[in-house]
Legacy VTK file of the C-alpha trace (Angstrom):
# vtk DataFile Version 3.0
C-alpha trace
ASCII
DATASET POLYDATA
POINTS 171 float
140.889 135.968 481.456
144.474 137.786 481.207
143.771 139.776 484.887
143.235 135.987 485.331
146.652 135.196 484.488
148.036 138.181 485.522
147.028 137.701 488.878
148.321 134.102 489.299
151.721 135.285 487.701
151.783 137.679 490.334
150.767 135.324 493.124
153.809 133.293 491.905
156.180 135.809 491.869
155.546 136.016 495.180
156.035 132.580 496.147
158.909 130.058 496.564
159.905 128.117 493.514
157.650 124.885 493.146
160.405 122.805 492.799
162.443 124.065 495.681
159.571 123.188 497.552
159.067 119.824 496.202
162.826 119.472 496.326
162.486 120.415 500.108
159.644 118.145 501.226
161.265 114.875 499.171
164.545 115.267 501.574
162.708 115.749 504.708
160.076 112.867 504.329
161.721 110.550 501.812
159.252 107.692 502.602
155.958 109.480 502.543
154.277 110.661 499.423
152.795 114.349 499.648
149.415 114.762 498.018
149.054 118.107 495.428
146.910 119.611 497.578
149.073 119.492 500.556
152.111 120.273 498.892
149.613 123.657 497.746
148.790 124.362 501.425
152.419 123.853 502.272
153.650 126.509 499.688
150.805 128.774 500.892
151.683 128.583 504.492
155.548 129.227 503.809
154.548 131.884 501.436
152.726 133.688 504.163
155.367 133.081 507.153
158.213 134.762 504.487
155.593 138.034 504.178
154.879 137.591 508.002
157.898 137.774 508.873
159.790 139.859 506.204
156.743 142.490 506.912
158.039 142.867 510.565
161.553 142.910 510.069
160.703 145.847 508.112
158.923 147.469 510.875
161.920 146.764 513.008
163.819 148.377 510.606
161.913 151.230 509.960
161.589 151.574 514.287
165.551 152.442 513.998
165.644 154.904 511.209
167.693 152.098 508.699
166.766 151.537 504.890
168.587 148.358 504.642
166.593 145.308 506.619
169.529 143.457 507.866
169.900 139.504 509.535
169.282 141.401 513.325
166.512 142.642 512.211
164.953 139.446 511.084
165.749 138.127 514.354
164.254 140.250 516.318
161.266 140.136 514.107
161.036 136.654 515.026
161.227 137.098 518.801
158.328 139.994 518.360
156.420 137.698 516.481
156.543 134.705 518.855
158.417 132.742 517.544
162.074 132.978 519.125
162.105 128.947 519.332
163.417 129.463 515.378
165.940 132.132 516.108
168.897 129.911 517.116
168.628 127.839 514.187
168.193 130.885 512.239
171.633 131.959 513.726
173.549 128.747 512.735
171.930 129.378 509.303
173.211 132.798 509.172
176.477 131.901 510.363
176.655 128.680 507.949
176.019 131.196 505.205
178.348 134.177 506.346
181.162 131.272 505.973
180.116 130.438 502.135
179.745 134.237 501.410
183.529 133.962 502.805
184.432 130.857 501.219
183.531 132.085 497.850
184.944 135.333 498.217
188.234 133.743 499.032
188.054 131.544 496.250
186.759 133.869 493.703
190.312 134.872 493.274
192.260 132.119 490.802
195.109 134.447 490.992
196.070 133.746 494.629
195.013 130.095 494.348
198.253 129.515 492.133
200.514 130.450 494.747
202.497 131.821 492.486
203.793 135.188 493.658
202.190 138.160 491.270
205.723 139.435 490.044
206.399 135.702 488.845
203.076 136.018 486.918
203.970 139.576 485.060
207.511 138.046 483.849
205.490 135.388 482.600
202.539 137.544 480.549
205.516 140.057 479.636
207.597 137.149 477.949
204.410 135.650 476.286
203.951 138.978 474.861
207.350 139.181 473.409
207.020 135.797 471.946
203.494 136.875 470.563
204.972 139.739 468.813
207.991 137.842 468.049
205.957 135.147 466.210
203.825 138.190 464.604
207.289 139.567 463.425
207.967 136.114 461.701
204.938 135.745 460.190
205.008 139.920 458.519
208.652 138.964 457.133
207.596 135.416 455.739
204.326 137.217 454.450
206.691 139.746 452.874
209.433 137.257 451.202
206.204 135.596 449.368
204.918 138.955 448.190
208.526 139.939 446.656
208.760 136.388 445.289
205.440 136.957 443.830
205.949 140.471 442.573
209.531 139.212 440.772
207.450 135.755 439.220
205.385 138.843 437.690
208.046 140.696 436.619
210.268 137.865 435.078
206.722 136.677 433.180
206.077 140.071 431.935
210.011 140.633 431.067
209.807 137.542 429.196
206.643 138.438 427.694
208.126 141.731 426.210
211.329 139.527 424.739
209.080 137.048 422.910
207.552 140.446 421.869
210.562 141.690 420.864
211.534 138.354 418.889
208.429 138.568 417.054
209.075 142.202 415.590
212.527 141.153 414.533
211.708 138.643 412.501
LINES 1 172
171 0 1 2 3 4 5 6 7 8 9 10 11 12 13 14 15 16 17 18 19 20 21 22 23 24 25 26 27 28 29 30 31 32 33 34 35 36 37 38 39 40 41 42 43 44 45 46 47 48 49 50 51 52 53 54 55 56 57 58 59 60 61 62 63 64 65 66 67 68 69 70 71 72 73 74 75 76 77 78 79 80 81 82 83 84 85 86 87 88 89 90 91 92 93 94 95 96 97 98 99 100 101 102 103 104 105 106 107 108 109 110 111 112 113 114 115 116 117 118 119 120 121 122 123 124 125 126 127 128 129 130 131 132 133 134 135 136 137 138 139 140 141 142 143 144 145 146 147 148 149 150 151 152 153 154 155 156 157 158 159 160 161 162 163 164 165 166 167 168 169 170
């Protein structure tokens, strides 16, 4: 019973996401309800076209003496495999993703989003430091008074303590 389960885990590691799937066929045919089983054979069959095809870029790959399978490589897979009527949409894919990739890596950076020049910003950080340690100052003096306040209550009680002592032995 656990090779069972271990077999199905790896079956789904090895498989698109259920809900991506689900998420996939609701947007493409809102209208028509998808039956469990189809949904299954659809998983299956796109399961099996990733390992088709991912399998033969590899070869491709491997034909030019690279480690790295790259998007040229899945293309041409695709055109060995028969079926080049996919590779221009899997062009405008790639492209449409090359421009997030960019997107993201151009707004990654909050720093040049500000528009504030980066001199501008190290003035600023240096003069919130100085009020940081400015404040810090404050507070080590003020934290200081109170101790010598403090120490002096003790030493007036203790002062006044010895006079009453004092009173006591002269009468």
């Amino acid at each position: 019973m656990a090779d069972n389960r271990d077999e199905k885990k790896d079956d789904d590691d090895l498989s698109i996401p259920r809900a991506a799937l689900n998420k996939m066929i609701k947007e493409l045919t809102p209208s028509i309800r998808v039956a469990n089983d189809a949904r299954e054979l659809i998983l299956n069959c796109c399961t099996e076209f990733i390992h088709l095809v991912s399998s033969e870029a590899n070869e491709v790959c491997n034909k030019q003496h690279k480690k790295t399978i790259s998007a040229e490589h899945v293309l041409n897979a695709l055109d060995s495999l028969g079926f080049g009527s996919y590779k221009e949409e899997a062009v405008a894919v790639l492209a449409e993703a090359k421009a997030v990739a960019a997107k993201k890596r151009r707004g990654s950076s909050r720093l040049e989003n500000l528009g504030i020049p980066e001199e501008e910003l190290l003035r600023q950080q240096q003069e919130l430091f100085a009020k940081a340690r400015q404040e810090q100052a404050e507070l080590e003096q003020q934290q200081w008074i109170q101790m010598q306040q403090a120490l002096q209550q003790q030493q007036g009680q203790l002062s006044g303590a010895t006079q009453d002592e004092q009173e006591d032995d002269y009468s």
